[in-house]
C-alpha positions in Angstrom: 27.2 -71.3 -40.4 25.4 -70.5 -43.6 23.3 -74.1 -43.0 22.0 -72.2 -39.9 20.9 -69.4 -42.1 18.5 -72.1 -43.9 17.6 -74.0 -40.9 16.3 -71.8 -38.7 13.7 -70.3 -40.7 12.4 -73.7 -42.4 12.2 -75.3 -38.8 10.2 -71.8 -37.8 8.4 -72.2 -40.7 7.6 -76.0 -40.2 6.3 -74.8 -36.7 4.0 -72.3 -37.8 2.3 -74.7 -40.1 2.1 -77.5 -37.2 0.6 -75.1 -35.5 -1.7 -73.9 -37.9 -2.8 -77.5 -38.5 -3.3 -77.9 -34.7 -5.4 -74.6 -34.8 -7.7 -75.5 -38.2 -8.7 -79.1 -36.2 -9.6 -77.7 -33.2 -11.8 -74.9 -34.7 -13.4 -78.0 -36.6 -14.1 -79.8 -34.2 -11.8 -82.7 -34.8 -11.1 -83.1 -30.8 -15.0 -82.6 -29.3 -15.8 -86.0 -28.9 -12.7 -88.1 -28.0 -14.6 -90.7 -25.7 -17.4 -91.6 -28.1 -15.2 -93.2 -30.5 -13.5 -95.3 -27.6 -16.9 -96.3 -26.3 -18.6 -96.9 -29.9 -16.0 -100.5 -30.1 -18.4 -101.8 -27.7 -21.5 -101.7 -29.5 -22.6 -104.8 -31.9 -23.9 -103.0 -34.8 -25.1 -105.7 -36.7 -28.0 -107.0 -37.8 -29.8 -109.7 -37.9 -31.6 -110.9 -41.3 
């Protein structure tokens, strides 16, 4: 019973911070552009000498 006492808040507390993560990326802009990266494979990007 007293393990409860410990678990519950670190597993809130664990949440919290995913979530705060999840939050910070998307206000930066980590998710705007998900198919350019996908697409950018295609390209040959090197040159010739």
């Amino acid at each position: 019973m007293t393990g409860l006492l410990i678990l519950i808040p670190v597993a809130l507390f664990l949440g919290l911070l995913g979530l705060a993560a999840f939050l910070w990326a998307l206000r930066t802009g980590q998710f705007d552009d998900l198919d350019g990266a996908a697409e950018r494979i295609l390209y040959d990007d090197d040159s010739k000498p």
